[in-house]
C-alpha positions as CSV (number, residue, x, y, z in Angstrom):
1,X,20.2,-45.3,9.7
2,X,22.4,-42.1,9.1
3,X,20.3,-39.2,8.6
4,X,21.5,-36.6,6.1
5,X,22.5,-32.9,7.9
6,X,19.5,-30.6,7.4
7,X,21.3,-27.4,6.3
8,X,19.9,-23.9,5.7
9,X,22.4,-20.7,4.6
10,X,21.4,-17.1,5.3
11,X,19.6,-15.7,3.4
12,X,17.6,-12.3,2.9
13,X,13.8,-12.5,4.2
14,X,11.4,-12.0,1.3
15,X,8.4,-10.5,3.0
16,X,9.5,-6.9,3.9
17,X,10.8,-4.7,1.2
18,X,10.9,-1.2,0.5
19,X,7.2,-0.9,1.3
20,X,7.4,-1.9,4.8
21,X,10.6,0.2,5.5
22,X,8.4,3.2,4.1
23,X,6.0,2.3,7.1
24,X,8.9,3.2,9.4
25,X,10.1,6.0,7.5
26,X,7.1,7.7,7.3
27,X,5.5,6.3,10.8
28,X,8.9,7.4,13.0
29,X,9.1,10.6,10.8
30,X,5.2,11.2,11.3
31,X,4.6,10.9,15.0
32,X,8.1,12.6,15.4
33,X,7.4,15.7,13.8
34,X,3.5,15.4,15.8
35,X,5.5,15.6,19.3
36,X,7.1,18.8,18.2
37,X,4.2,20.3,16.4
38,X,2.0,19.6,20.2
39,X,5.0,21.3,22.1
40,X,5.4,24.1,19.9
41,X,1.8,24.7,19.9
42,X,2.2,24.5,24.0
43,X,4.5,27.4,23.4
44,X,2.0,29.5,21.2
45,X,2.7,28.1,18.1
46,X,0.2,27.3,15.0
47,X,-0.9,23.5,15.4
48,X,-2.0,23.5,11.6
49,X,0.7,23.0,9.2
50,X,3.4,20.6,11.2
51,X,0.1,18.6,12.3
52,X,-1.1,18.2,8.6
53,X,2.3,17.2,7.6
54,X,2.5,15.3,10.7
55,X,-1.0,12.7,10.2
56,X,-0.2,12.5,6.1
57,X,3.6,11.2,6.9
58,X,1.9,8.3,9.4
59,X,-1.4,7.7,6.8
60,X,1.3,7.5,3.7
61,X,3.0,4.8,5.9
62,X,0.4,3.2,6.9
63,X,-1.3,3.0,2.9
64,X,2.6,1.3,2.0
65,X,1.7,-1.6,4.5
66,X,-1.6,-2.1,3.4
67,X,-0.2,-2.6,-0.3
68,X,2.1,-5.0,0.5
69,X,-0.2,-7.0,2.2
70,X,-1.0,-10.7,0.0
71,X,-4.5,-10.2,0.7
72,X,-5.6,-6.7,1.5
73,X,-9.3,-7.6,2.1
74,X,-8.0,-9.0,5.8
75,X,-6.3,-5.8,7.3
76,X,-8.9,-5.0,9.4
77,X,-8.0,-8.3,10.9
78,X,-4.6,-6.8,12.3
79,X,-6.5,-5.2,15.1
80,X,-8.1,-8.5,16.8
81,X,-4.4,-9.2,18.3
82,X,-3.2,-6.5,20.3
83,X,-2.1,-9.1,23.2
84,X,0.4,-10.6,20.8
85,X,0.9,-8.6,18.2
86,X,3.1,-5.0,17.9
87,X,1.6,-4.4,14.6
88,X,-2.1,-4.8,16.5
89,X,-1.2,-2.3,18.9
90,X,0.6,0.1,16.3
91,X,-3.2,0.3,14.5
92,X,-4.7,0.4,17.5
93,X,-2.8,3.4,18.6
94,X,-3.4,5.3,15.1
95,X,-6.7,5.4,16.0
96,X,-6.7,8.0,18.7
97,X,-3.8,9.4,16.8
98,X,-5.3,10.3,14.5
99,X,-8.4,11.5,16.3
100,X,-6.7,14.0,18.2
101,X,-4.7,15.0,15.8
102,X,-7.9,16.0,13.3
103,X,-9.5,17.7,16.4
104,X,-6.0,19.6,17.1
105,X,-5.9,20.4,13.5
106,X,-10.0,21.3,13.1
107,X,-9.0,23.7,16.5
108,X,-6.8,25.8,14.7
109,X,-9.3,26.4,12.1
110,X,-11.5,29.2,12.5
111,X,-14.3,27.0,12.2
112,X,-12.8,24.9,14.8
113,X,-11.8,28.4,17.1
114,X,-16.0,29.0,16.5
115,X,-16.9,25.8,17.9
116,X,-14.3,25.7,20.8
117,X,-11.9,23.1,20.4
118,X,-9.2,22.9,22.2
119,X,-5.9,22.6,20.3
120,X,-3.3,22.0,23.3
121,X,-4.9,19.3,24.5
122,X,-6.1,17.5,21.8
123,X,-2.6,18.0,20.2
124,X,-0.8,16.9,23.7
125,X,-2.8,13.5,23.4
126,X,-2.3,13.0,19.7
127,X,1.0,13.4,20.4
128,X,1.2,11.1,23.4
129,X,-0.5,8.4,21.1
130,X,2.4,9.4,18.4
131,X,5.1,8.1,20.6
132,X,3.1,5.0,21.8
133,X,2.7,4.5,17.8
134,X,6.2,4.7,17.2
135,X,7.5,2.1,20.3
136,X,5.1,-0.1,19.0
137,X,6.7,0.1,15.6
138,X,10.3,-0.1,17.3
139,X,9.2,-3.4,18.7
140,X,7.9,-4.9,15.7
141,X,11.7,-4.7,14.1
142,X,12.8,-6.6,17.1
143,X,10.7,-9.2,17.1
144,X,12.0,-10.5,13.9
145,X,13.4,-13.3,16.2
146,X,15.2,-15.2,13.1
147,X,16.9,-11.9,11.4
148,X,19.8,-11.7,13.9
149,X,20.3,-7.9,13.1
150,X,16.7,-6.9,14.1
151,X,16.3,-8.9,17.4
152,X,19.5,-7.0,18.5
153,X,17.7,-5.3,21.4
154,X,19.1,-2.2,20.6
155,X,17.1,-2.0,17.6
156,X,14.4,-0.8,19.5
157,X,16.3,2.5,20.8
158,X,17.9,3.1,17.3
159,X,14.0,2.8,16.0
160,X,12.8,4.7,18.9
161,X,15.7,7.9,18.5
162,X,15.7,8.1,14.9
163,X,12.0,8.6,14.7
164,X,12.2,11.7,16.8
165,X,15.5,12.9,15.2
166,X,13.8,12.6,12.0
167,X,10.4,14.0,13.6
168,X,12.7,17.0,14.7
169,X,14.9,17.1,11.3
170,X,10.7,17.4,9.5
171,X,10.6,20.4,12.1
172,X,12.7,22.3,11.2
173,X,12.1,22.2,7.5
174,X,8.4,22.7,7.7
175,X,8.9,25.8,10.0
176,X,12.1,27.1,8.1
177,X,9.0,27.5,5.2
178,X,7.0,29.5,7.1
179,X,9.0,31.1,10.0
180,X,12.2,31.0,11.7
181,X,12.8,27.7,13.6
182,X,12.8,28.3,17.0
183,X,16.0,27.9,18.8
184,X,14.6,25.2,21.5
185,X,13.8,23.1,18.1
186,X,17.5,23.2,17.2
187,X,18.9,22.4,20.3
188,X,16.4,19.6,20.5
189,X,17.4,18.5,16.9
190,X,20.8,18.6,17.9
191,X,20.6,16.7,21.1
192,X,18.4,14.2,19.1
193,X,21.0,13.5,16.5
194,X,23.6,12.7,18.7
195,X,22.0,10.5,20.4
196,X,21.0,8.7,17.7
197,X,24.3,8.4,16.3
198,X,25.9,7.3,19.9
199,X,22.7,4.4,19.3
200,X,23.6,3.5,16.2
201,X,27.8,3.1,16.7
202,X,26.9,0.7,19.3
203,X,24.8,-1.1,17.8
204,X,27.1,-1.7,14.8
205,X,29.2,-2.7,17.8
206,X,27.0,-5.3,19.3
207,X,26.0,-6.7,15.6
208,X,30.3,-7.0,15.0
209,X,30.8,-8.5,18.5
210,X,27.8,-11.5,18.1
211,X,27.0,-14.3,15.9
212,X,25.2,-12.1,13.0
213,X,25.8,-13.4,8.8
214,X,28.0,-11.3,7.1
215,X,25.6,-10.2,4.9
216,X,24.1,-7.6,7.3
217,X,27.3,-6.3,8.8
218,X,28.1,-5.8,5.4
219,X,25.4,-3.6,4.7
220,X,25.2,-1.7,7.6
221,X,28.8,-0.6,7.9
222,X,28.4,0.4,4.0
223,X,26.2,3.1,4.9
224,X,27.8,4.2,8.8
225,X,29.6,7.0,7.5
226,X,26.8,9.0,5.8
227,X,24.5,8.1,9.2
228,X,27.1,9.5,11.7
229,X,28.6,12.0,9.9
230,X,25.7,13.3,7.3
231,X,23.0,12.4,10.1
232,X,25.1,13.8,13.2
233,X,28.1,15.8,12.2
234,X,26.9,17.8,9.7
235,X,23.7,18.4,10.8
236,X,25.4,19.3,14.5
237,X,27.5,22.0,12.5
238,X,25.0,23.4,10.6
239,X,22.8,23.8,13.3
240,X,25.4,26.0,15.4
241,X,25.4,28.5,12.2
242,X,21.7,28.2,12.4
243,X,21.6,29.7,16.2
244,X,24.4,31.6,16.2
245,X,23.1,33.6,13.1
246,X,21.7,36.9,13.0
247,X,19.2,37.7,10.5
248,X,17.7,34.3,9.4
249,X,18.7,30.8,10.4
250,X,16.2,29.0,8.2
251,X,18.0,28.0,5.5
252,X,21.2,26.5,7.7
253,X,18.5,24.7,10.0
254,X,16.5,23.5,7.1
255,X,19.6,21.8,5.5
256,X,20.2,20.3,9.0
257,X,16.6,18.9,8.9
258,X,17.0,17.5,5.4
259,X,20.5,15.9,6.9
260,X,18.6,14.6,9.7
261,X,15.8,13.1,7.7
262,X,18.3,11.6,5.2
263,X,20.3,9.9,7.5
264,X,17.3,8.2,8.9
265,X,15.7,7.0,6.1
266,X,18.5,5.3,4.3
267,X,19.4,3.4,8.1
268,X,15.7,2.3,8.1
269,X,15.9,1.4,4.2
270,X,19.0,-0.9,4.5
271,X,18.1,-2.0,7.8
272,X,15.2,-3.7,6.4
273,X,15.4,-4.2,2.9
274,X,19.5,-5.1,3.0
275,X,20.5,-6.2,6.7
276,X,17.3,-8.5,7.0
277,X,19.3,-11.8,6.2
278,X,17.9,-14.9,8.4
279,X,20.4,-16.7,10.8
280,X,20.6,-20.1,9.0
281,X,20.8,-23.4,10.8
282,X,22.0,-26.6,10.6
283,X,20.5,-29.9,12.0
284,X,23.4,-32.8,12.6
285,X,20.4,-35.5,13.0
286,X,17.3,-35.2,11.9
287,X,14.0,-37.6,13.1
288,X,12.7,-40.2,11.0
289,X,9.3,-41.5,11.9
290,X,9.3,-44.8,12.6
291,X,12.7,-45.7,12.7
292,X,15.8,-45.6,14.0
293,X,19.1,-43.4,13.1
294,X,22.6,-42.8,14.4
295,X,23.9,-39.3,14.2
296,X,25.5,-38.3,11.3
């Protein structure tokens, strides 16, 4: 009996859209901006605004996944896996996120001063639980294990970096309102975009070098030139006018930021919502129960 060829084209997944890439967005952006709010506050800083911003970025993520779930009555569910599941441990980790962070927030209250709280340290482990949150969102992109361009391992670094660039982009613009960025945030900004962008190239690399659909490529490389040079380049020169400047560098550093954050988002938007196209396959000879067949 010849068996007919089981085919299946590429095509783009259907279950994460725009609503799931906001998750990343606002989740990398979130817990990047809480790292440097902890550290600046280790350096004397004020704790209250960045961490504010910080926590509503990750809860505003968060809220985007559970709207896109079918059935939202069986979140709570997404904890009782953490042994197998990224997203498990990403809720799991929001929890003392999130309690650290309100203490470290509730610290720099006067209320909270009254009371005693400690803001360093309560910031310094909402931050640590920040970056655990967004490596557990960095894996969760990779273990798309049919979507060729998000099981690339180096997904998980291009997650991992632009979180923090964009964490140090928010930074800068949140401060730039306030104060003057401090000049270790720039050089960290900068130091943070460049790496991201060296991430990214070789990725694009790796995707154009192995068996990935068209499709993807086609979306990535679209967009290249606005993450490299708006999300590196340009942010890079603006941020050398920002510490080289005299009398105020916020408003060169906060256009950096806004570069930053820009070039992040729209690599997390396409990377989900347009490179997500599934491998395909295609079966020569399929089984027939209870019979026999030749190959086709």
């Amino acid at each position: 009996m010849k068996a007919n060829i089981l085919t299946h084209k590429p095509h783009a997944q259907p279950y994460w859209d725009a609503r799931a890439a906001a998750n990343f967005i606002c989740g990398g952006t979130g817990t990047g901006l809480l790292l440097f709010a902890a550290l600046d506050t280790a350096r004397g800083g004020s704790f209250l605004v960045p961490g504010v911003v910080a926590l509503a970025f990750i809860a505003l993520g968060l809220s985007m996944v559970f709207l896109e779930i079918g059935r939202p009555e069986r979140a709570p569910f997404v904890i009782l896996r953490p042994g197998t599941s990224w997203m498990s441990r990403e809720a799991l980790t929001s929890m003392p996120l999130f309690g650290f962070g309100l203490l470290a927030i509730l610290g720099s209250l006067p209320i909270g001063a009254r009371f005693g709280i400690p803001v360093v340290p309560t910031a310094g482990v909402a931050a640590l639980a920040g970056l655990v949150f967004l490596y557990c969102q960095s894996r969760m992109v990779s273990w798309g294990r049919g979507i060729p361009a998000w099981r690339e391992p180096l997904s998980v670094p291009l997650m991992f970096t632009s979180g923090l660039s964009e964490g140090a982009g928010a930074m800068l613009i949140v401060t730039a309102l306030v104060a003057e960025p401090a000049l270790w945030v720039i050089a960290a900004a900068g130091v943070l975009v460049i790496l991201r962008s060296l991430v990214w190239k070789r990725y694009l690399q790796r995707l154009h070098d192995g068996k990935v659909p068209e499709a993807s490529i086609q979306a990535l490389d679209k967009i290249s030139v606005f993450v490299t040079l708006g999300g590196a380049a340009l942010p890079i020169f603006l941020l050398v006018i920002a510490a080289v400047t005299i009398q105020s560098r916020a408003p060169a550093a906060a256009l950096a930021g806004l570069c930053a954050l820009g070039a992040g988002w729209l690599a997390k938007l396409v990377l989900i919502t347009k490179a997500g196209v599934t491998q395909g396959f295609s079966l020569p000879v399929t089984p027939v129960r209870g019979g026999k067949f030749d190959a086709a």
